[in-house]
Kinemage of the C-alpha trace (Angstrom):
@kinemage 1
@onewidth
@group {chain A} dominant
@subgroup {mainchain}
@vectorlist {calphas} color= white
{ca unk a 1} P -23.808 -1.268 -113.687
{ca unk a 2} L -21.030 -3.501 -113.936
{ca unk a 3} L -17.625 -4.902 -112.850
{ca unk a 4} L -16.193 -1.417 -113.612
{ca unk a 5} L -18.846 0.465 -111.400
{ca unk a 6} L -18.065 -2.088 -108.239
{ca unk a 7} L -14.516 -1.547 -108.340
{ca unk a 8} L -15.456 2.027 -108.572
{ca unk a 9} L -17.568 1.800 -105.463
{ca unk a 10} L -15.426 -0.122 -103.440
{ca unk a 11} L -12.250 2.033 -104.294
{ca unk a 12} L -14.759 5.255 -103.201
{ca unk a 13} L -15.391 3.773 -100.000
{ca unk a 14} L -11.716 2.834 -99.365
{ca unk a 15} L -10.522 6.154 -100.001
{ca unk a 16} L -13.384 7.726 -97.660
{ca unk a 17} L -12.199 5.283 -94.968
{ca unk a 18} L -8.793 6.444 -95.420
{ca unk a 19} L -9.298 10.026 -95.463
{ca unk a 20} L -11.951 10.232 -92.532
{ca unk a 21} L -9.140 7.609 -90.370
{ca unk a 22} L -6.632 10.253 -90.663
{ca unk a 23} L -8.893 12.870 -89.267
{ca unk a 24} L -9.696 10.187 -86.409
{ca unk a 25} L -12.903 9.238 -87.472
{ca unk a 26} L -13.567 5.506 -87.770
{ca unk a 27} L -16.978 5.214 -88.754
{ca unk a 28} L -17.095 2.523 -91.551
{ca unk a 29} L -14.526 -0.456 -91.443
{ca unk a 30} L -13.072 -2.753 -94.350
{ca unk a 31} L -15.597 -5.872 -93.645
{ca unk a 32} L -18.069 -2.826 -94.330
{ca unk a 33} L -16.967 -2.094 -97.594
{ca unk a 34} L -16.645 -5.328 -98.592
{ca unk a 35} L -20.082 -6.312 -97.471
{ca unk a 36} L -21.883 -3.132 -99.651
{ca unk a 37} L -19.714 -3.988 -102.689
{ca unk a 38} L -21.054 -7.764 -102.193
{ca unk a 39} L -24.318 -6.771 -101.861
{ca unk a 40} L -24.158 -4.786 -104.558
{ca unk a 41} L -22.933 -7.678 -106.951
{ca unk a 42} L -24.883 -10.514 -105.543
{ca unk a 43} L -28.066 -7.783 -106.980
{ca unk a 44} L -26.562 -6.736 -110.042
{ca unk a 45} L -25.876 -9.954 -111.281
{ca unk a 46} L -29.476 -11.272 -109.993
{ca unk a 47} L -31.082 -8.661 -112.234
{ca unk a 48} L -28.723 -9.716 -114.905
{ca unk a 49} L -29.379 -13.179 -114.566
{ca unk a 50} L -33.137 -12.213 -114.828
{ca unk a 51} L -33.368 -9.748 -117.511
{ca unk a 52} L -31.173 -12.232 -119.741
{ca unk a 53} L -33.449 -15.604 -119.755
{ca unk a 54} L -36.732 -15.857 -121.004
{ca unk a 55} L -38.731 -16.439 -118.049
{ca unk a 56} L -41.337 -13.453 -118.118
{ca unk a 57} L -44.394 -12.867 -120.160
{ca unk a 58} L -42.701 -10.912 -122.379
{ca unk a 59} L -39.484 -12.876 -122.446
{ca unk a 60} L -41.346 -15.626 -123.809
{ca unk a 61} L -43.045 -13.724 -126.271
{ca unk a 62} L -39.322 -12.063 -127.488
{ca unk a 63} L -37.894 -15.960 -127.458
{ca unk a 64} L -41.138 -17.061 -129.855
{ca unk a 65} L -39.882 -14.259 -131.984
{ca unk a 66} L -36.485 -15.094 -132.118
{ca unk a 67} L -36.965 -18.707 -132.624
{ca unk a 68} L -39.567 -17.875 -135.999
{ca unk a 69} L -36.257 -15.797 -137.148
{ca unk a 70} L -33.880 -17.835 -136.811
{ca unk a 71} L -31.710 -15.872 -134.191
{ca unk a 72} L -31.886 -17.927 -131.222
């Protein structure tokens, strides 16, 4: 996922909220939507921020290798 699939998201849940308000149903609210697509990024970059540094076994094994070639 990435920038692309929040905005996605959070225009999907905007355009629920619109159509189910004009039917009279007010079941989610903006804050809502805002707080899911928050969520969502504070994760996504989390994971990003951990699957892009070294910090795991095998993360410090790939950085060894890198380093020996050169490409890091």
């Amino acid at each position: 996922m990435n920038k692309d699939h929040l905005i996605l998201i959070g225009g999907f849940l905007g355009a629920l909220k619109v159509l189910l308000a004009s039917f009279g149903v007010d079941i989610i609210t903006q804050e809502q939507i805002d707080a899911i697509v928050n969520v969502i990024g504070f994760v996504l970059t989390g994971y990003a921020i951990w699957k892009n540094t070294h910090v795991t076994k095998k993360g410090k094994e790939q950085k060894k290798v890198l380093e020996e070639k050169d490409l890091l």
